[in-house]
C-alpha positions as CSV (number, residue, x, y, z in Angstrom):
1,X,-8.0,-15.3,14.2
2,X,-5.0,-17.5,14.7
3,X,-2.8,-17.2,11.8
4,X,1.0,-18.4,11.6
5,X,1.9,-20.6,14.5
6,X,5.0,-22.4,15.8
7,X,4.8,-24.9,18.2
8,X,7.1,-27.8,20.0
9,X,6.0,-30.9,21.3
10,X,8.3,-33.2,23.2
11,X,7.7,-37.3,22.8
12,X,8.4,-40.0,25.7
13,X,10.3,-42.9,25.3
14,X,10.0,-44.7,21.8
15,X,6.9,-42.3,21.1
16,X,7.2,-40.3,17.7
17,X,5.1,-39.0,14.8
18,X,4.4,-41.1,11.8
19,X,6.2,-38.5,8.9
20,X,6.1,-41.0,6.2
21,X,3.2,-38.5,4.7
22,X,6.0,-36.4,5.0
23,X,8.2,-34.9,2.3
24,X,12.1,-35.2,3.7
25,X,13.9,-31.7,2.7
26,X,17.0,-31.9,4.5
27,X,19.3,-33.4,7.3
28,X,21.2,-31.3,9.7
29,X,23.9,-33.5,11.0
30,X,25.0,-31.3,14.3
31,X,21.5,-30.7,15.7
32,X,20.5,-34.5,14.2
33,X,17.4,-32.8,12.9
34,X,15.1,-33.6,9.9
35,X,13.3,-31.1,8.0
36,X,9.9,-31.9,6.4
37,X,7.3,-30.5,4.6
38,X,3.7,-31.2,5.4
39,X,1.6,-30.9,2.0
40,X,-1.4,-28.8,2.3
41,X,-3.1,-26.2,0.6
42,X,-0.1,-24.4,1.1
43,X,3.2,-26.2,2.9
44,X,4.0,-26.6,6.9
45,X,7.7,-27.4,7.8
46,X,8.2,-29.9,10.3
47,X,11.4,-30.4,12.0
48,X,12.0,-33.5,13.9
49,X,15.2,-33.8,16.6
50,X,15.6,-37.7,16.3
51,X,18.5,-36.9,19.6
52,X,16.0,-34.9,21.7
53,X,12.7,-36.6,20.6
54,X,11.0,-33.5,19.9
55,X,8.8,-32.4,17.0
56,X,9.0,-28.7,15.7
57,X,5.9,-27.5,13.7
58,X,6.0,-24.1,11.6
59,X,3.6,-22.2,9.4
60,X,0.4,-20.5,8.2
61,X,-2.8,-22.9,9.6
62,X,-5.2,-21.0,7.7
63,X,-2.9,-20.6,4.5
64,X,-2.6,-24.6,5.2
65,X,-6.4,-25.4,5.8
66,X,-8.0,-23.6,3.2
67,X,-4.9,-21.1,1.3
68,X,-6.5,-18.0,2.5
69,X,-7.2,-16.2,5.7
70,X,-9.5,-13.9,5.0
71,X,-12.3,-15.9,6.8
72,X,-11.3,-18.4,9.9
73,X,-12.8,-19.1,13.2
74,X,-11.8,-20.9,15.9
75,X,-14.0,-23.6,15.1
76,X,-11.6,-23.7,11.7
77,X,-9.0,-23.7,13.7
78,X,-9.7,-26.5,15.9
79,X,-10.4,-28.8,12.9
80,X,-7.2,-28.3,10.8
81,X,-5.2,-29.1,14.0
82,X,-7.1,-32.5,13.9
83,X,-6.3,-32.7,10.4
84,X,-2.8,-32.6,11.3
85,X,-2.8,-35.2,14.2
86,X,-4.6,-37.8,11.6
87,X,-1.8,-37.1,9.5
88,X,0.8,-37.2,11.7
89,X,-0.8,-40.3,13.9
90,X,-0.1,-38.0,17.4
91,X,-1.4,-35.8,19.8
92,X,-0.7,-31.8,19.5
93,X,-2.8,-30.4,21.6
94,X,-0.1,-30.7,24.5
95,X,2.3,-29.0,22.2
96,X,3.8,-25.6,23.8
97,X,3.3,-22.8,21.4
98,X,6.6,-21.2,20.5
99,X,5.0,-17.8,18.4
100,X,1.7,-17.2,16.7
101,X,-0.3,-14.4,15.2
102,X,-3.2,-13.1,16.1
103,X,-5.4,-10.5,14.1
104,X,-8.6,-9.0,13.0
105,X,-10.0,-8.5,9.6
106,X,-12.0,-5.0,9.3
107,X,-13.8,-3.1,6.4
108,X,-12.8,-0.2,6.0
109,X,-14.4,3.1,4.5
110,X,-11.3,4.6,3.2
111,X,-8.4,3.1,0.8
112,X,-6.1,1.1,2.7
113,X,-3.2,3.0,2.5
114,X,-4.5,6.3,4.1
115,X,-4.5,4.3,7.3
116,X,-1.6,2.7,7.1
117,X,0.6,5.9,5.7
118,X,-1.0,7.9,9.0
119,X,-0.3,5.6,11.4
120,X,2.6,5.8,14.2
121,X,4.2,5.3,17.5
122,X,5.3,7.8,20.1
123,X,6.7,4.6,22.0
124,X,10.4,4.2,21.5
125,X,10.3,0.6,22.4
126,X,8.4,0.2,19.2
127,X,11.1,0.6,15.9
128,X,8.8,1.1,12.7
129,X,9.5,-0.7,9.8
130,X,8.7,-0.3,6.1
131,X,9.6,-2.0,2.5
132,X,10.2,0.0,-0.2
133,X,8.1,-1.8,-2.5
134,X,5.1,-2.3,0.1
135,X,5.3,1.3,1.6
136,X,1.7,2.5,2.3
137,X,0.3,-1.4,1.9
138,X,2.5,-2.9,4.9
139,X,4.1,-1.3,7.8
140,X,5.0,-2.9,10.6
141,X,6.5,-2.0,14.3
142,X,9.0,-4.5,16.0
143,X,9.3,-4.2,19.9
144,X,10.6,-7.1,22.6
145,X,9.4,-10.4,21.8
146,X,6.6,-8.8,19.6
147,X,5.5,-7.1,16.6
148,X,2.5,-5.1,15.1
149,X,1.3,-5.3,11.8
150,X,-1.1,-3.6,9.7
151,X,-1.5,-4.1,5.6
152,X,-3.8,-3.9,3.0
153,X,-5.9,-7.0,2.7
154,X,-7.3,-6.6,-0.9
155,X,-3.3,-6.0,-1.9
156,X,-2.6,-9.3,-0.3
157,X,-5.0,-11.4,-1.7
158,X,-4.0,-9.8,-5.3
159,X,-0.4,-11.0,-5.0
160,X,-1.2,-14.8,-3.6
161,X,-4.4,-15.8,-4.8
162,X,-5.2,-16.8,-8.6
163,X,-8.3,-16.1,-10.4
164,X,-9.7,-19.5,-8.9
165,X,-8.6,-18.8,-5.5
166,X,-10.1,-15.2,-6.1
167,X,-13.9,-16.5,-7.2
168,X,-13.2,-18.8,-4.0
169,X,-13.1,-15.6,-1.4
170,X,-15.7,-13.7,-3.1
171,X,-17.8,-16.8,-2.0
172,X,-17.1,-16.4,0.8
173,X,-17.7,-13.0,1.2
174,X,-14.9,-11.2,-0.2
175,X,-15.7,-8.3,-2.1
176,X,-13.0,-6.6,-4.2
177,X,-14.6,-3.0,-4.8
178,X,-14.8,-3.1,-0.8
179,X,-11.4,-1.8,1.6
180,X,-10.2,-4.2,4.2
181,X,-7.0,-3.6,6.3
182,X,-5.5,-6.2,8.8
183,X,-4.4,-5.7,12.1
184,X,-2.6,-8.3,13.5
185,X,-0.2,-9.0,16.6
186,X,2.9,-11.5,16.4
187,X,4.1,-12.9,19.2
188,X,7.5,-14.3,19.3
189,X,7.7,-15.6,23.3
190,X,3.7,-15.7,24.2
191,X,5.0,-17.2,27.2
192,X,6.8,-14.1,28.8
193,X,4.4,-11.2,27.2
194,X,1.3,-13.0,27.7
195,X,1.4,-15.8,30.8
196,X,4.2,-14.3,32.9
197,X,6.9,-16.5,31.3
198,X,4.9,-20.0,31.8
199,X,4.5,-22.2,28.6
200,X,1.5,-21.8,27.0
201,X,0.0,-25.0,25.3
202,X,-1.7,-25.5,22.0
203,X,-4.9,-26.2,23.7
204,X,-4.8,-22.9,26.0
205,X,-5.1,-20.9,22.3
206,X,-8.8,-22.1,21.8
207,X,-10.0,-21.8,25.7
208,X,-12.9,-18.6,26.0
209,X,-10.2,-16.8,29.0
210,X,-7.4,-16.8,26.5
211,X,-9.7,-16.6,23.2
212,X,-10.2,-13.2,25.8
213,X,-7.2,-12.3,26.2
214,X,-6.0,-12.2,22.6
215,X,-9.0,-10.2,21.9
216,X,-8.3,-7.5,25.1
217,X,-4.7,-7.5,24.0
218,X,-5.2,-6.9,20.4
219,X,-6.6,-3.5,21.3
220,X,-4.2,-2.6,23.9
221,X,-1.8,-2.8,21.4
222,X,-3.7,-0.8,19.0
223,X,-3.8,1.6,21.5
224,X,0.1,2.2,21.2
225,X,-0.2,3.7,18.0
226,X,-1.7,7.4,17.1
227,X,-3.0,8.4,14.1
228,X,-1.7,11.7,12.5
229,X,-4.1,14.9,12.9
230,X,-6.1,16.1,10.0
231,X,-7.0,19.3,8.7
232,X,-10.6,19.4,7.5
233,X,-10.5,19.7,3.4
234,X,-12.0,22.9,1.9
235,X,-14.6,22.0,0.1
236,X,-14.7,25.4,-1.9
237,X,-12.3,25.8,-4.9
238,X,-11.8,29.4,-4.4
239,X,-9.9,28.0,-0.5
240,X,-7.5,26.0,-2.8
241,X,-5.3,28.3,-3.6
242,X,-1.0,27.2,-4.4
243,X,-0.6,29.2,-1.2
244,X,-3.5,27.3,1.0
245,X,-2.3,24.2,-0.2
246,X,1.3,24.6,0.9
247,X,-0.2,26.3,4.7
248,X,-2.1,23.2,4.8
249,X,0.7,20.8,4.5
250,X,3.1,23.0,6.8
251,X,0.1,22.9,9.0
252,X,-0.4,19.6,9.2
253,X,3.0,18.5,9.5
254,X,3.4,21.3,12.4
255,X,0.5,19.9,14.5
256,X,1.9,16.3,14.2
257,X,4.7,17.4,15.5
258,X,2.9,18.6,18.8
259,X,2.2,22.1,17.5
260,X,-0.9,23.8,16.9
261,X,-2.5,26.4,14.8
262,X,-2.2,30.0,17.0
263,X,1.7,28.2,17.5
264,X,1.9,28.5,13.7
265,X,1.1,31.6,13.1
266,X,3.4,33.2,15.5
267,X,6.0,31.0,14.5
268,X,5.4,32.7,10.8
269,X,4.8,36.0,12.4
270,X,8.4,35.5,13.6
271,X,10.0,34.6,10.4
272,X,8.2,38.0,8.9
273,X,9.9,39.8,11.6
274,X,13.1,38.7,11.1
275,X,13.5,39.6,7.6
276,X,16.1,43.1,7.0
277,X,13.6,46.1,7.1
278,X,15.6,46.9,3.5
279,X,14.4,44.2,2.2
280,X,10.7,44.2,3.6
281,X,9.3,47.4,4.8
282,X,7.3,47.8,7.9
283,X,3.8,47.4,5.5
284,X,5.2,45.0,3.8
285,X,5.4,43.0,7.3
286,X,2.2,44.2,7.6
287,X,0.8,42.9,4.7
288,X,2.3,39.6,4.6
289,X,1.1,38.9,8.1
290,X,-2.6,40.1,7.2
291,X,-2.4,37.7,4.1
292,X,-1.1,34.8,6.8
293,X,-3.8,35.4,9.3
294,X,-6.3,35.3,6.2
295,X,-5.1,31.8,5.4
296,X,-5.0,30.2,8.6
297,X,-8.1,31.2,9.6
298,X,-9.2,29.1,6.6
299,X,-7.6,25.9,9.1
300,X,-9.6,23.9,11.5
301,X,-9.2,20.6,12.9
302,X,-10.9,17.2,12.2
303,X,-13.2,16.5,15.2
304,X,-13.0,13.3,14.9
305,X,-10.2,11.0,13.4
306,X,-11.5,8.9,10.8
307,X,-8.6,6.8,10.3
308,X,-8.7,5.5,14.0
309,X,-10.0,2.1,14.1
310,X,-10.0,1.9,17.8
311,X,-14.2,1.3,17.5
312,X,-14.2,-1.0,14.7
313,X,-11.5,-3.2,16.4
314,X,-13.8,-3.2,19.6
315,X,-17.2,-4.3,17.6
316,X,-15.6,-7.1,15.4
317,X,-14.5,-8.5,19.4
């Protein structure tokens, strides 16, 4: 799914857009360059270089075509670019694309926000950002010429869509009791990351090879990311206890941090031994370290990481 697109499209000679469907926003004298907005469901700006000849085009297609993007094919696609050529009297399709995103929709079984808050990167060309009032609903990680996104779908929808817009979504297939978390790559030079530094076109975007690509790259870009390790939950109350719950968390946090169980325990082991024998007597050591091994033999490992969406990325290709 193409989302948010930015494209440039130089005109020969006397050529140039028709924009009197156009709303005028503003004139920038030094670059001789007049902002428009296209109306649509939701706005596109349009800058046009009256010096240079060239036409600039910025914004959301789907928000555009049909205010949402929860559902959008390429078939979609194809039809609101034509939509905008009508309107604009010209050819896009020769445009070169300057950014766009590209992302997948999936269901999830699990709240959102247990993905998203477990989610990192071990790659230090990635920088991972957060907003204070989106933390655990959007997070995103910014690298060279690119960034990865992932939020909470359902959140989205809540905070742009009215109760109209809602009823819209559920008929097409939206269902608000259900999870749904986007993953999404933007691409600020697709030139450089994706065709070895040669300009891409509008047209290249809907082609099978590059439809291909997008979809092969979308999960190698998943694959920078790791998802934290989990401790299986007790499911017996009498496992619960103040002190299991505060081994679990050290636990966990421990094995994130490239540790591991038998690690743990000496590491605590350790901290009993260094304590002053007046303060803690040799059975006292003992004791403590018999109540520890009790505990964290309680600790085992997920087998499988249910917050990795590796699979479900590869079946919705």
């Amino acid at each position: 799914m193409i989302d948010y697109l930015a494209i440039t499209k130089r005109f020969q000679d006397k050529d140039k857009p028709f924009l009197e469907n156009c709303k005028t926003i503003a004139y920038f004298i030094d670059t001789q360059c007049t902002k428009y907005i296209l109306h649509g469901c939701n706005d596109l700006e349009i800058y046009w270089y009256n010096n240079t000849n060239t036409l600039k085009l910025k914004g959301s297609i789907t928000y555009y075509f049909q205010n949402h993007n929860f559902t959008y094919s390429n078939t979609t696609f194809i039809e609101a670019i034509k939509t905008i050529q009508n309107i604009l009297k010209c050819r896009l399709w020769d445009a070169y694309v300057d950014e766009f995103k590209y992302g997948k929709i999936l269901e999830v079984e699990y709240e959102p926000k247990e993905y998203i808050s477990k989610h990192y990167s071990n790659d230090i060309k990635l920088v991972m950002n957060e907003i204070g009032k989106d933390r655990d609903f959007f997070k995103w990680w910014k690298g060279k010429n690119i960034s990865l996104k992932m939020y909470d779908v359902n959140k989205n929808i809540n905070n742009k869509q009215d109760h109209k817009g809602k009823q819209i979504l559920m008929d097409d297939g939206w269902n608000p009791l259900k999870h749904y978390l986007k993953w999404e790559v933007h691409y600020y030079k697709p030139h450089q990351y994706l065709n070895n530094g040669t300009g891409i076109k509008l047209e290249d975007l809907i082609k099978p090879p590059f439809q291909t690509l997008l979809r092969k790259d979308l999960i190698h870009q998943y694959s920078k990311l790791t998802t934290m390790k989990n401790l299986v939950t007790p499911n017996n109350k009498k496992d619960l206890s103040t002190a299991d719950i505060i081994l679990w968390g050290y636990a966990e946090a421990m094995i994130n941090s490239n540790s591991n169980i038998n690690t743990i325990k000496k590491d605590l082991y350790n901290r009993i031994n260094s304590i002053s024998d007046t303060i803690l007597s040799n059975s006292d050591k003992k004791a403590r370290k018999r109540n520890i091994k009790s505990l964290i033999e309680k600790l085992s490992l997920e087998e499988n990481n249910k917050l990795d969406i590796s699979e479900k990325l590869k079946q919705k290709m």
